[in-house]
C-alpha positions as CSV (number, residue, x, y, z in Angstrom):
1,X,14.3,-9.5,7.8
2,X,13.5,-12.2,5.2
3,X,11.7,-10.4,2.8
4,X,10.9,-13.3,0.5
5,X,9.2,-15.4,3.5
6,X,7.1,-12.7,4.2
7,X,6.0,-12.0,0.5
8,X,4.8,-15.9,0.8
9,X,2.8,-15.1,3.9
10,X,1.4,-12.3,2.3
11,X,0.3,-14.4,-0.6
12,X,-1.2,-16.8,1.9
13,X,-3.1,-15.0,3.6
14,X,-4.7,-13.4,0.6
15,X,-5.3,-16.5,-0.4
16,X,-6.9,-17.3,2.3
17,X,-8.9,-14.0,2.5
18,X,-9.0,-12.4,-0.8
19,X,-11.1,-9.8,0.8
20,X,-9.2,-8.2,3.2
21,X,-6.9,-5.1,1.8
22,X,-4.2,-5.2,4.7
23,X,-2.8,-8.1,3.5
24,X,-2.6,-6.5,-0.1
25,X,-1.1,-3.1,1.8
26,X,1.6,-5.1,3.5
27,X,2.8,-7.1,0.5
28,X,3.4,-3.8,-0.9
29,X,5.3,-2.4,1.7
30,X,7.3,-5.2,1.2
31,X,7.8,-5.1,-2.9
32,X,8.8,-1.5,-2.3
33,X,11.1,-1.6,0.4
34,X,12.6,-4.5,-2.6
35,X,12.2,-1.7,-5.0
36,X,9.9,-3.4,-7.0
37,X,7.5,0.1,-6.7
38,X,5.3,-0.9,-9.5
39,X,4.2,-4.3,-8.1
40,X,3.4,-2.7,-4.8
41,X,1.1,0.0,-6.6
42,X,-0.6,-3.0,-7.6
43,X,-1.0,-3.8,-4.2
44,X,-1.9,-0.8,-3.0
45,X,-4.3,-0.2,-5.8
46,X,-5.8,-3.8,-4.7
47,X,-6.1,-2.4,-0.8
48,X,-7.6,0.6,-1.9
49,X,-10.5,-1.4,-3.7
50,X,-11.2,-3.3,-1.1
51,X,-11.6,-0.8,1.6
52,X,-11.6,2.6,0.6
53,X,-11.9,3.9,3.6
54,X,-8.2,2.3,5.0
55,X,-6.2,5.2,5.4
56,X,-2.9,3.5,5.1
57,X,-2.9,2.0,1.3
58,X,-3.2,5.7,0.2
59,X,-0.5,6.8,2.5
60,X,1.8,4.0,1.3
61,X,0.7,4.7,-2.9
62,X,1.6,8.1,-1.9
63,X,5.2,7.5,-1.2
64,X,5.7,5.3,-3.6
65,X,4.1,8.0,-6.6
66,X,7.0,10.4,-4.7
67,X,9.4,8.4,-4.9
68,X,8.5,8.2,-8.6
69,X,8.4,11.8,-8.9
70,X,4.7,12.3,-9.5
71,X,4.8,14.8,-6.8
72,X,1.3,15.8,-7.9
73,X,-0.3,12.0,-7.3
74,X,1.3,11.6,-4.3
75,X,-0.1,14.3,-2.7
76,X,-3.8,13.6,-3.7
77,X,-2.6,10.6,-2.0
78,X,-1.8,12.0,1.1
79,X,-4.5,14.5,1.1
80,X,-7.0,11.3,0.8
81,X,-5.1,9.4,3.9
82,X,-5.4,12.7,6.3
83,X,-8.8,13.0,5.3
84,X,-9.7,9.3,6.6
85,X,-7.3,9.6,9.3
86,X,-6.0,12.7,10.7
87,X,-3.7,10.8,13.5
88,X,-2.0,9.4,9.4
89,X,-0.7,12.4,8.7
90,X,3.4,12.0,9.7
């Protein structure tokens, strides 16, 4: 897909609702999936602030701390996703 168009909606709608952390999760699946891991930690980070009880921005901060070998994070990570969501736990 056109991975640049959707970082622009994802900046729109954050800029229209600053509040919300799914727009902040799905920009960073998007800056990771372009490699750009420690931009989407940022947005994941964001997410999690926003709504700590999303299940998905830790999964997501998870995999990218694996991916960055901090086996360790990624795993509290992981372990914090399961424990909001149980059906999160692929």
């Amino acid at each position: 897909g056109n991975q640049q168009a959707a970082l622009a909606c994802y900046d729109k709608a954050i800029e229209l609702d600053s509040t919300s952390s799914w727009p902040h999760n799905n920009k960073g699946d998007v800056l990771a999936a372009l490699g750009r891991k420690e931009e989407a930690m940022t947005c994941y980070n964001r997410a999690i602030e926003l709504d700590p009880t999303n299940s998905w921005p830790h999964n997501n901060k998870g995999d990218v701390l694996r991916y960055l070998g901090k086996r360790e994070e990624a795993m509290t990570c992981y372990d914090r996703a399961i424990e909001l969501d149980s059906a999160n736990s692929w």
